[in-house]
FITIFI-191055 format. One record per residue: residue in one letter; residue number from 1; x, y, z of N, C-alpha, C in turn. Coordinates in steps of 0.1 Angstrom, whole numbers, padded with zeros to 4 digits. Last residue first. Layout:
# residues N
["a", NUM, [X, Y, Z], [X, Y, Z], [X, Y, Z]];
...
# end
This chain:
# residues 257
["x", 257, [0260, 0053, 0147], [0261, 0053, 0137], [0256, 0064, 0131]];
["x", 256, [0271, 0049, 0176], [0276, 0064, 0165], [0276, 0061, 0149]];
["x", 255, [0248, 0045, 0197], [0259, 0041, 0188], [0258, 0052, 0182]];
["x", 254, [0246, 0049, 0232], [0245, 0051, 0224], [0257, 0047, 0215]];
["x", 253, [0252, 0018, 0262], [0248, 0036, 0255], [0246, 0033, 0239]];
["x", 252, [0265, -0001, 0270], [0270, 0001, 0260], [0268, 0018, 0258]];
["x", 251, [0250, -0006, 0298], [0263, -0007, 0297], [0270, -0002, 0286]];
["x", 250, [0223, -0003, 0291], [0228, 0003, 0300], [0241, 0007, 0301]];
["x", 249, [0223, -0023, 0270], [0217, -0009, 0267], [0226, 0001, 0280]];
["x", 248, [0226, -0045, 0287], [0233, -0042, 0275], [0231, -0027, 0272]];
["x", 247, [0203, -0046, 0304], [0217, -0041, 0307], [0224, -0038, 0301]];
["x", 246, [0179, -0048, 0287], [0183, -0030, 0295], [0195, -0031, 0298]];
["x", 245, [0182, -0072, 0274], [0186, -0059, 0268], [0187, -0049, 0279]];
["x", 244, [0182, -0088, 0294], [0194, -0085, 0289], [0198, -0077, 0279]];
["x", 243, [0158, -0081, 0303], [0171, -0080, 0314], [0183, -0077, 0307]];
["x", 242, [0143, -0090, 0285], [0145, -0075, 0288], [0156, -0075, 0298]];
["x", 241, [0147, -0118, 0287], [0147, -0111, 0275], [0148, -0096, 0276]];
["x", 240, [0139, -0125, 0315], [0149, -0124, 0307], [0159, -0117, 0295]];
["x", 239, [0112, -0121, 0312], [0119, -0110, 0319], [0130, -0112, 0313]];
["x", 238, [0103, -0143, 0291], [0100, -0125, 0283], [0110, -0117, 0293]];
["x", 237, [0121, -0169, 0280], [0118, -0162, 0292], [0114, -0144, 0288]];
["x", 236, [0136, -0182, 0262], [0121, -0184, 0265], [0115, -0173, 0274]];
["x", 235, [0165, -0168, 0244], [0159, -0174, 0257], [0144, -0176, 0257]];
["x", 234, [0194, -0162, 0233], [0187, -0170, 0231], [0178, -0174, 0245]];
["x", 233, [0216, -0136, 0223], [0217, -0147, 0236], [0201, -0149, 0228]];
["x", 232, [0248, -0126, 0203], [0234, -0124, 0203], [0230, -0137, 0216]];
["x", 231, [0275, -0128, 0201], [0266, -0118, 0197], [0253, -0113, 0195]];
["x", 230, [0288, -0154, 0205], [0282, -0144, 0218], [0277, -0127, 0215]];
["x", 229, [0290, -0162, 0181], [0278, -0168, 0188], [0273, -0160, 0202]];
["x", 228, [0316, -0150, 0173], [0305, -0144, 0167], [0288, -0147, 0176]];
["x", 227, [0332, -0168, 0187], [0333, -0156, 0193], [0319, -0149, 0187]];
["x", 226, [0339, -0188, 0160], [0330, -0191, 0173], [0329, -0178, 0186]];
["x", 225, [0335, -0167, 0132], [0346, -0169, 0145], [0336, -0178, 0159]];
["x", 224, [0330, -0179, 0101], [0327, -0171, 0110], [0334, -0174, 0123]];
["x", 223, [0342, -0198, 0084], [0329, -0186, 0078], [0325, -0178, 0088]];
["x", 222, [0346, -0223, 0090], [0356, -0212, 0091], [0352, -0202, 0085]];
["x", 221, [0333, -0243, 0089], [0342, -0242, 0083], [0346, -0234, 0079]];
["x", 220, [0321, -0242, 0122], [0328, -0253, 0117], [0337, -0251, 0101]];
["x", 219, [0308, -0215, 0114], [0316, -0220, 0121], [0327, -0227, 0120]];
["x", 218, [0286, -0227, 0093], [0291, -0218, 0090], [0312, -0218, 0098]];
["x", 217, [0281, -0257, 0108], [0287, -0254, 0090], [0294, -0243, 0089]];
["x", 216, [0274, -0258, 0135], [0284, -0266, 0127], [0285, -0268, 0114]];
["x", 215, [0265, -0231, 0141], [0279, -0233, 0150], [0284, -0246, 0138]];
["x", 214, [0251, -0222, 0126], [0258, -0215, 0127], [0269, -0219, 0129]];
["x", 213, [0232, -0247, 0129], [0236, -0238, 0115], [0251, -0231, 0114]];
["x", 212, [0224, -0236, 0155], [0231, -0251, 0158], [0236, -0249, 0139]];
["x", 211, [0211, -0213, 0150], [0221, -0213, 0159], [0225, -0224, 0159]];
["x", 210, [0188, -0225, 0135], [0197, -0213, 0129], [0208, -0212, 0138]];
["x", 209, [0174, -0243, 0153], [0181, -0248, 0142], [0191, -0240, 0134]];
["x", 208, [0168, -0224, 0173], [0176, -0234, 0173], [0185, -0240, 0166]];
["x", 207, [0145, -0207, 0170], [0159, -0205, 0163], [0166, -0217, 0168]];
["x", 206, [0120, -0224, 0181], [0125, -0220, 0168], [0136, -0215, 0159]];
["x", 205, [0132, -0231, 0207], [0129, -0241, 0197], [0131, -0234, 0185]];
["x", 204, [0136, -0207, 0217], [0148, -0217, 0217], [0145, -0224, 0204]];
["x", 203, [0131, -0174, 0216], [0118, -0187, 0213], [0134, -0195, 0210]];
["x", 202, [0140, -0145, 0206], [0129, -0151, 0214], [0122, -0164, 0209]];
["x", 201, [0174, -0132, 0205], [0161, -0140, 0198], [0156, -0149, 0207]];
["x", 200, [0182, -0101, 0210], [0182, -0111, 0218], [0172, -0123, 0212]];
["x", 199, [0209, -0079, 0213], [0203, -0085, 0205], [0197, -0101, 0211]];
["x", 198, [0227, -0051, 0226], [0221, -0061, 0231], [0210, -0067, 0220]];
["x", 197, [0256, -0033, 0211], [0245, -0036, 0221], [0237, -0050, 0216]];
["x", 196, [0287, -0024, 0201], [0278, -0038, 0202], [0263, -0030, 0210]];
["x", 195, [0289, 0002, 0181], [0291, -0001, 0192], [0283, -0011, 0198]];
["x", 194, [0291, -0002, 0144], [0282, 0005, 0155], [0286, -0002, 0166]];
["x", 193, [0310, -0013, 0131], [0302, -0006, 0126], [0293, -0001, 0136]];
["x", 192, [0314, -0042, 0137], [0320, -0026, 0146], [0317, -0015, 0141]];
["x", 191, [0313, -0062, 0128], [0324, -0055, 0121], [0327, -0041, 0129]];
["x", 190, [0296, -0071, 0143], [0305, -0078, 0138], [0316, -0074, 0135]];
["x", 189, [0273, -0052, 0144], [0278, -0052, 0155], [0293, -0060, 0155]];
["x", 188, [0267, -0057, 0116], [0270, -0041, 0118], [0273, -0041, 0138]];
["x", 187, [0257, -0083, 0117], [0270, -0076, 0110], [0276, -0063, 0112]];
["x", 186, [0235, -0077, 0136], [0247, -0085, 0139], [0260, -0086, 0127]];
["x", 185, [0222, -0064, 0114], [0223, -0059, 0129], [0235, -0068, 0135]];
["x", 184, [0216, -0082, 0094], [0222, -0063, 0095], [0229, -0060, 0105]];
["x", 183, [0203, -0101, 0107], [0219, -0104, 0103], [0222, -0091, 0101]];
["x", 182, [0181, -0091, 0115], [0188, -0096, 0123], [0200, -0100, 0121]];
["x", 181, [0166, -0085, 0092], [0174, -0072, 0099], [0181, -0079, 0117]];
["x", 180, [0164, -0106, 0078], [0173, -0097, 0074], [0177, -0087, 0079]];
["x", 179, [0153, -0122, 0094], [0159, -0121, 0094], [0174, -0114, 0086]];
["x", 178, [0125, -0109, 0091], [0130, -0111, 0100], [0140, -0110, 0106]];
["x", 177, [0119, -0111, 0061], [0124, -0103, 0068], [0128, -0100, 0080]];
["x", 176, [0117, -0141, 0066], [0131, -0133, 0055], [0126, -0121, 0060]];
["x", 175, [0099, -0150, 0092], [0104, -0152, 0083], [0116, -0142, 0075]];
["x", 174, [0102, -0156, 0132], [0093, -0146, 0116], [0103, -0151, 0109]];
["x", 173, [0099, -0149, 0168], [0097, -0158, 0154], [0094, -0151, 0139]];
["x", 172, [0113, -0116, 0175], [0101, -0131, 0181], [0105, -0138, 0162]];
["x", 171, [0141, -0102, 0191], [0135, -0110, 0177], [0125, -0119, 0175]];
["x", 170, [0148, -0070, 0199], [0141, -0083, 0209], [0134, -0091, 0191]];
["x", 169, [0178, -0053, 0198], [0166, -0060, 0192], [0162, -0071, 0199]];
["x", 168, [0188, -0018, 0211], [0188, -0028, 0211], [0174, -0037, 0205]];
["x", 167, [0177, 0011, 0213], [0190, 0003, 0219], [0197, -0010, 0221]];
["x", 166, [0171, 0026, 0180], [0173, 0016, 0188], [0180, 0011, 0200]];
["x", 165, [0179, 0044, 0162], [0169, 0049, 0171], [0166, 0040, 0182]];
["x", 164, [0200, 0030, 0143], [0197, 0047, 0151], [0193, 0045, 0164]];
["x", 163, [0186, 0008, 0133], [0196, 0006, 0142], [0197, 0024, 0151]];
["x", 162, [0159, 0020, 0122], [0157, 0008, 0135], [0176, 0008, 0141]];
["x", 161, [0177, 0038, 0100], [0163, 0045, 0112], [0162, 0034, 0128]];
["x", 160, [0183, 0020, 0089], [0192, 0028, 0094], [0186, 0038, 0105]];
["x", 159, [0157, 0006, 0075], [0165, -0005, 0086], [0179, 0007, 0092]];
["x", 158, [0150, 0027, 0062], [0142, 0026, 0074], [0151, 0017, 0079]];
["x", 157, [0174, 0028, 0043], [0168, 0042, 0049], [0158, 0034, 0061]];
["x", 156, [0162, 0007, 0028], [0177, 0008, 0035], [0180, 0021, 0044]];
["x", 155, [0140, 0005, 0016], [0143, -0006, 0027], [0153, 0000, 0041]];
["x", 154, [0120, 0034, 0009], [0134, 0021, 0010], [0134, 0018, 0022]];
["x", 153, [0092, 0045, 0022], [0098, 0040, 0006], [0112, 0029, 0003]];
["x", 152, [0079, 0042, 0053], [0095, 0045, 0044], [0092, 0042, 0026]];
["x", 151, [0063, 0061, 0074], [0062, 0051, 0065], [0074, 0054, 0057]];
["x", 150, [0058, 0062, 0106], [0067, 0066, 0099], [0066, 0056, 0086]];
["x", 149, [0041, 0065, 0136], [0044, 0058, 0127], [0054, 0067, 0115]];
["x", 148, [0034, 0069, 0172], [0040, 0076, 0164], [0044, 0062, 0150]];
["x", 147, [0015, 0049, 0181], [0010, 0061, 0180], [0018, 0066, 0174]];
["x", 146, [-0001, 0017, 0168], [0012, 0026, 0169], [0003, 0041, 0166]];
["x", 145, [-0024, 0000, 0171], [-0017, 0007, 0180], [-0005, 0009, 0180]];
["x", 144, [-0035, -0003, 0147], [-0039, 0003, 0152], [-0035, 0005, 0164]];
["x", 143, [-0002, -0009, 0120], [-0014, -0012, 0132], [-0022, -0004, 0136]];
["x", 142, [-0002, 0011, 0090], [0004, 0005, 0103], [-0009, 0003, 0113]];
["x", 141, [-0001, -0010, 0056], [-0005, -0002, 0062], [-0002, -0007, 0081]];
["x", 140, [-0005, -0029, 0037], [-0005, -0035, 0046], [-0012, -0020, 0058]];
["x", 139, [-0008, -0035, -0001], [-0002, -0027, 0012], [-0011, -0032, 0028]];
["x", 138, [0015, -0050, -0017], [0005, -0058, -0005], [0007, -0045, 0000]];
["x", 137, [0044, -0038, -0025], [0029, -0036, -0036], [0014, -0038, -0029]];
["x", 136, [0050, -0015, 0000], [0052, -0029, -0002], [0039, -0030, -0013]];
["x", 135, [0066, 0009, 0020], [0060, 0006, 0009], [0060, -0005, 0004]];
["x", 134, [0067, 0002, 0059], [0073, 0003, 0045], [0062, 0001, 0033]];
["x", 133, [0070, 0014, 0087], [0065, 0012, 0082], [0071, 0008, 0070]];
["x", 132, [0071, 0020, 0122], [0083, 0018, 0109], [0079, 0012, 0100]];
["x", 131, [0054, 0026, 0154], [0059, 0020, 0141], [0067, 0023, 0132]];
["x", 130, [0056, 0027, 0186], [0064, 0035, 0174], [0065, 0025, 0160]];
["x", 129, [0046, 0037, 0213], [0048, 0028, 0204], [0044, 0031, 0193]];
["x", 128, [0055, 0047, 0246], [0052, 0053, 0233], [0053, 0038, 0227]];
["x", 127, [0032, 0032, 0274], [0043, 0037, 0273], [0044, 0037, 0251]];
["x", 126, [0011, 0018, 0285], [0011, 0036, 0288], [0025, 0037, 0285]];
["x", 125, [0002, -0009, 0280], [0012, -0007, 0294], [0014, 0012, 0298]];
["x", 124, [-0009, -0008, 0255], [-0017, -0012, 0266], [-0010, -0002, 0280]];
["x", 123, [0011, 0002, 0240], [0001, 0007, 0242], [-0008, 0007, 0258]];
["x", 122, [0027, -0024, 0243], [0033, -0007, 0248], [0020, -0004, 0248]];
["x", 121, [0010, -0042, 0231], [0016, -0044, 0247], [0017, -0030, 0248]];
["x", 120, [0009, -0037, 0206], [-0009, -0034, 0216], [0003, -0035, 0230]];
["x", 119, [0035, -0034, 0193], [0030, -0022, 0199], [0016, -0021, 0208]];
["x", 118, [0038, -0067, 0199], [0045, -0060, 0205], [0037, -0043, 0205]];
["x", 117, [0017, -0071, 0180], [0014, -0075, 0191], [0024, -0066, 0203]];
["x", 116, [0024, -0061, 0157], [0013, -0056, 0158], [0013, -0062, 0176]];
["x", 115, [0045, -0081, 0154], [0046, -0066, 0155], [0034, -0057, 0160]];
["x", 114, [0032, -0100, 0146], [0040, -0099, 0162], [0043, -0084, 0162]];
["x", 113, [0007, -0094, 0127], [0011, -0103, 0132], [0018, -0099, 0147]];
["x", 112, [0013, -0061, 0110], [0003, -0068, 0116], [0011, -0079, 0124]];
["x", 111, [0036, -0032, 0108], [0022, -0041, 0110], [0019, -0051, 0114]];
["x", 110, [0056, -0016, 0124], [0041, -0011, 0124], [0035, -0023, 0115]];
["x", 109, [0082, -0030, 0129], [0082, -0025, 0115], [0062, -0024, 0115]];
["x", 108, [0089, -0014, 0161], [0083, -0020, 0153], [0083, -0018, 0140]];
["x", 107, [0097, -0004, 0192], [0098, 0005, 0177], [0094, -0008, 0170]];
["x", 106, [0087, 0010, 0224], [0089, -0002, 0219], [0087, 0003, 0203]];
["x", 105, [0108, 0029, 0249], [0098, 0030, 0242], [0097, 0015, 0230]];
["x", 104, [0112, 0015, 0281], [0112, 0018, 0268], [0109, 0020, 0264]];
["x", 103, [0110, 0009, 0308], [0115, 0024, 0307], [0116, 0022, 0291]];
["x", 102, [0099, -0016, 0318], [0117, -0013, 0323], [0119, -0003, 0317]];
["x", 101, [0077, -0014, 0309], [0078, -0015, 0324], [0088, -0006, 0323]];
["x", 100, [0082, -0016, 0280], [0076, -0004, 0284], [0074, -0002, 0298]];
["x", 99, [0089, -0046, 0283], [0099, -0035, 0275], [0095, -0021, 0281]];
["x", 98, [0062, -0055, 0287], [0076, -0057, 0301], [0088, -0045, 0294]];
["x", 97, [0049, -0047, 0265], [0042, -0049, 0279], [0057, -0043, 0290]];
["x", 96, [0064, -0065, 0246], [0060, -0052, 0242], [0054, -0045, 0256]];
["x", 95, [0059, -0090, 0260], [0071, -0086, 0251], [0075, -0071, 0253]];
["x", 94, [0037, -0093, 0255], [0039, -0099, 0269], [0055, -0090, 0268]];
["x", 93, [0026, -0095, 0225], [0022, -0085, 0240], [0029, -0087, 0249]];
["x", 92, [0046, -0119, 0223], [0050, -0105, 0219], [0043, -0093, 0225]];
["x", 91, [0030, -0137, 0235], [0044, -0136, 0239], [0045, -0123, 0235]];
["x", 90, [0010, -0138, 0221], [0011, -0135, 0234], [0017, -0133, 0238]];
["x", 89, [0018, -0146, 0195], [0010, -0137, 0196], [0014, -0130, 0209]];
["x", 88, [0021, -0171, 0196], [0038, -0165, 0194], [0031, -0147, 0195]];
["x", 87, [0003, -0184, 0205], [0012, -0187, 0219], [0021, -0170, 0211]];
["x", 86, [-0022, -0168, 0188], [-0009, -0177, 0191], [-0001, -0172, 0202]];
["x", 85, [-0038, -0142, 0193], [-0047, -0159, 0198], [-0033, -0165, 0199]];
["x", 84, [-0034, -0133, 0159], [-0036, -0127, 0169], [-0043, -0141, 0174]];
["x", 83, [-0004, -0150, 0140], [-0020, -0153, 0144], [-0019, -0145, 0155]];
["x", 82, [0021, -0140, 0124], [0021, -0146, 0131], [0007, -0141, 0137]];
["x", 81, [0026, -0126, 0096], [0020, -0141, 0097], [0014, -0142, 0113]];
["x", 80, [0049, -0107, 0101], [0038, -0100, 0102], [0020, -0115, 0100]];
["x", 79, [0077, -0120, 0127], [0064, -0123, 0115], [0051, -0114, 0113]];
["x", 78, [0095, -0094, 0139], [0088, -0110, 0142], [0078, -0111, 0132]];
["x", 77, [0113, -0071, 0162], [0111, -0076, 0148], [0098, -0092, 0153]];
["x", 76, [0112, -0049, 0181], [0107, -0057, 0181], [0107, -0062, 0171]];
["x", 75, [0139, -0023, 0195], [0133, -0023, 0185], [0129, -0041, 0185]];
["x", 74, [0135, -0003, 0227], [0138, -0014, 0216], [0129, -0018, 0207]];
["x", 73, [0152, 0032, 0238], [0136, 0019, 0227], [0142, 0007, 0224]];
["x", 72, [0150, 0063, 0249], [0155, 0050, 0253], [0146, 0038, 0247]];
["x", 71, [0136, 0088, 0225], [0145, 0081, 0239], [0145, 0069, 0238]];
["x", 70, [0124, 0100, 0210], [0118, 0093, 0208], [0123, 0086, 0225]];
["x", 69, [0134, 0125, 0194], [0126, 0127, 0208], [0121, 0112, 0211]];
["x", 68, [0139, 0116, 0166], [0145, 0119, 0174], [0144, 0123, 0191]];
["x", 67, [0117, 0108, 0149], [0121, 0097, 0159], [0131, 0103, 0172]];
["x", 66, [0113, 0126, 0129], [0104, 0114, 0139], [0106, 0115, 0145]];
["x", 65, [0140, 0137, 0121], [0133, 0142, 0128], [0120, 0136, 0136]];
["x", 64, [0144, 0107, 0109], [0156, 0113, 0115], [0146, 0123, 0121]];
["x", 63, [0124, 0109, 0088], [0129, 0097, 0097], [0136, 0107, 0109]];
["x", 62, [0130, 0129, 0071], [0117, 0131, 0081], [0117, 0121, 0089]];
["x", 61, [0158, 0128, 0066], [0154, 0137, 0074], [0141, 0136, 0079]];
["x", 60, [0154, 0104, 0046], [0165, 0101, 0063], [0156, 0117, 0072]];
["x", 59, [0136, 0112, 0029], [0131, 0102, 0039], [0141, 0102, 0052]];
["x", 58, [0153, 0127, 0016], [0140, 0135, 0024], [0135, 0128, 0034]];
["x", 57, [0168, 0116, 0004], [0176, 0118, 0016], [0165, 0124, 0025]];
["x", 56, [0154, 0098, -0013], [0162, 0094, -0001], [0167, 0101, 0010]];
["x", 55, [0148, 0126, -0027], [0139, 0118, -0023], [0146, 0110, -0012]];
["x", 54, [0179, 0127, -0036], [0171, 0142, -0031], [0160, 0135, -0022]];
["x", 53, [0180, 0106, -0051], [0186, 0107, -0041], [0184, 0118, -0031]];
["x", 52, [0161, 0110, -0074], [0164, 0100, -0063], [0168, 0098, -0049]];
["x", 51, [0179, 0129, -0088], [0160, 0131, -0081], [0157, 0126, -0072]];
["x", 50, [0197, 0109, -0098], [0201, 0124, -0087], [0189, 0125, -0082]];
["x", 49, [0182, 0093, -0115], [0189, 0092, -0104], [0190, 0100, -0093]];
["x", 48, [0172, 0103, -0143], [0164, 0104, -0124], [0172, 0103, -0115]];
["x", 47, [0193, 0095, -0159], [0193, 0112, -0156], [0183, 0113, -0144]];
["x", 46, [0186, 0064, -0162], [0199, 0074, -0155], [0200, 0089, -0151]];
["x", 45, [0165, 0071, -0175], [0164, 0065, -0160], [0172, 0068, -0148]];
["x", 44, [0178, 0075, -0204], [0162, 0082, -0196], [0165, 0083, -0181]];
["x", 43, [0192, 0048, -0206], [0197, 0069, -0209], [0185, 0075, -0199]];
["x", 42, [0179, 0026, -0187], [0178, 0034, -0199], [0186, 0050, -0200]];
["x", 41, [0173, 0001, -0171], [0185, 0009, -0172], [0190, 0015, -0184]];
["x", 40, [0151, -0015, -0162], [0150, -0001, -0169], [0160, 0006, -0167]];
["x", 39, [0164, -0037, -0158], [0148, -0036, -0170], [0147, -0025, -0172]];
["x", 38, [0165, -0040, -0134], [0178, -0040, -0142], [0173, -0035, -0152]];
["x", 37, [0154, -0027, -0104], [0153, -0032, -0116], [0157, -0028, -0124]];
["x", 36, [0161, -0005, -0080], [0166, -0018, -0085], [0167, -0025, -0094]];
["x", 35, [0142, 0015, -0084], [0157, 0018, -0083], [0162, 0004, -0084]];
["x", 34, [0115, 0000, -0086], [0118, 0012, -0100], [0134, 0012, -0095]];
["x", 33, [0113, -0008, -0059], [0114, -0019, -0071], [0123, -0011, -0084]];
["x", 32, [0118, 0009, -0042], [0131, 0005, -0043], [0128, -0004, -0058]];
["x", 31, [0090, 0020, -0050], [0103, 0034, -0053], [0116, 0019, -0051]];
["x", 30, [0067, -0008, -0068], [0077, 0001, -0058], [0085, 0010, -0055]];
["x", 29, [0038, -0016, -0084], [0055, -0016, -0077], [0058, -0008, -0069]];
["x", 28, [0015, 0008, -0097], [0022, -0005, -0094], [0035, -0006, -0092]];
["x", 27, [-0008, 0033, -0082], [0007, 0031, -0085], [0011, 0012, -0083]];
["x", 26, [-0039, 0040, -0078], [-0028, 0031, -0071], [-0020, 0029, -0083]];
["x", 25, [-0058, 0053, -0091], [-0046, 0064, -0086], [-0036, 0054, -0082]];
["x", 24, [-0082, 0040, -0090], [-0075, 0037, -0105], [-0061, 0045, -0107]];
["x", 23, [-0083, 0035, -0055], [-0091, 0029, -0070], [-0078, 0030, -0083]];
["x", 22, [-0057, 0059, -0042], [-0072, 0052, -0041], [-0075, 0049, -0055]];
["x", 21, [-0034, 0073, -0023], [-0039, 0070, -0038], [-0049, 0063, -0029]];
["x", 20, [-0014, 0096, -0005], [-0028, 0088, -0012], [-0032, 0087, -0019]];
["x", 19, [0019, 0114, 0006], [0009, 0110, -0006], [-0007, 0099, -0005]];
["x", 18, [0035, 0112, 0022], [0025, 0116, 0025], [0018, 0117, 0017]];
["x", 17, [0043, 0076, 0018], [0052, 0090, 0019], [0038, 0093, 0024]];
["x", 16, [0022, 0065, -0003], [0032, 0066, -0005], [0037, 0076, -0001]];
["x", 15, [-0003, 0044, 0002], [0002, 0054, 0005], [0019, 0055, 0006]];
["x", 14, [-0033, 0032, -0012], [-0023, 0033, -0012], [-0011, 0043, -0004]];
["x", 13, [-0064, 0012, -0007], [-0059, 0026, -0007], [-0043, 0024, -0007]];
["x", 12, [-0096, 0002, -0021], [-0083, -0001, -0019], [-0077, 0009, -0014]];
["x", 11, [-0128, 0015, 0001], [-0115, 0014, -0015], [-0104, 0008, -0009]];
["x", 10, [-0148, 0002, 0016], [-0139, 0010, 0017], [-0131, 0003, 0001]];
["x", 9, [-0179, -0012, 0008], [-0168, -0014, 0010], [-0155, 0000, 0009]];
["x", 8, [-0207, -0003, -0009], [-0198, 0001, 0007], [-0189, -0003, 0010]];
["x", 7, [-0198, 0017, -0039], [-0198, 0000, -0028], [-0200, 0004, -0015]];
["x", 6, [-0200, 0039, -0053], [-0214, 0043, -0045], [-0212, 0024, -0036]];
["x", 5, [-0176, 0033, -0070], [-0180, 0043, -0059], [-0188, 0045, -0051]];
["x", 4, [-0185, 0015, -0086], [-0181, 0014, -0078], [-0177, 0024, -0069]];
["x", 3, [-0222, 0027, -0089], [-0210, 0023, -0095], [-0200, 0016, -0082]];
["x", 2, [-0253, 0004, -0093], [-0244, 0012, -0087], [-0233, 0014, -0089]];
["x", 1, [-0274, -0001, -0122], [-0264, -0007, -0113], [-0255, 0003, -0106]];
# end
């Protein structure tokens, strides 16, 4: 019987950083799982720490050197779920396409679903496209059309990388992470933490319910300033959607985060 080395099937593969694993080399969990998990807060664990943060910071610098040549970008969040063929599919080439007209580079968390769709647009259109990768047990690995990629180990290091390098967010449909770097981002424009720019979620119907949320609970009982709602615009329209980021972009510039 052949082993499994001699399958044709391609191996599992893992990649951590510049590192590759493969077959019995793949590492379980995560660098944020191991720094989060309460389970191992042993004498031992505590003395890695510092190690840790050497590693963290290696990630800001090979981030931070990526990207730096990168110029003028917006950054595309949206379900890595979302079907190559869906209306939500199309839209995000269509997305990724018109962003790289009006002079962008387009930044992505590099995989699959809308993300994947926003970098085929840049691609397609002759303009850079830039994934942002992350370690995840599911590895997922970046699209086939991101030409510059960057794979992160933490969360918090790569979502500092998308506000950076960004002039702004174009949000297609998607789930919790989606939305976690859409509240980041509108907290860290909230509090002024970084110089407002342009944030724009794509599709009425679907955020709807999170903006109508906003306005009569949060809002309504005093958890947020009705002024907060004009921190982000809402539209169907893909030119739209870039109108109001280049101008935003245009008008604000760079942040000093």
């Amino acid at each position: 019987m052949a082993s499994s080395a001699d399958s044709t099937q391609p191996p599992r593969e893992q990649r951590i950083g510049p590192v590759l694993r493969r077959r019995s080399r793949i590492q379980r969990g995560t660098m944020d799982q191991h720094l989060l998990d309460s389970r191992q807060r042993s004498a031992e664990y505590v003395h890695e720490d510092p190690w840790r943060v050497l590693r963290m910071q290696a990630e800001f610098v090979e981030g931070f050197g990526a990207l730096a040549e990168v110029g003028p970008a917006i950054a595309v969040f949206g379900s890595a779920r979302t079907a190559p063929g869906s209306p939500d599919y199309a839209r995000g080439v269509e997305i990724g396409r018109a962003l790289v007209e009006a002079g962008f580079a387009v930044i992505t968390g590099g995989g699959p679903g809308a993300m994947e769709a926003a970098n085929k647009g840049a691609l397609e259109a002759g303009g850079l496209s830039v994934g942002l990768g992350i370690e995840l047990p599911f590895e997922q690995g970046l699209n086939q059309y991101v030409d510059l990629g960057v794979n992160f180990r933490y969360f918090f290091v790569r979502k500092t990388c998308f506000v950076k390098y960004a002039e702004g967010f174009v949000v297609l449909p998607g789930g919790l992470g989606t939305m976690d770097e859409l509240f980041e981002a509108l907290t860290l424009v909230q509090t002024r933490k970084v110089t407002r720019f342009p944030i724009v979620l794509f599709g009425t119907e679907y955020w709807g319910g999170l903006v109508d949320w906003l306005r009569r609970t949060v809002i309504a009982e005093g958890k947020a300033s009705e002024r907060d709602l004009e921190l982000f615009h809402v539209t169907d329209d893909v030119q739209e959607a870039v109108q109001l980021v280049s101008k935003e972009a245009a008008d604000g510039g760079r942040r000093g985060i």
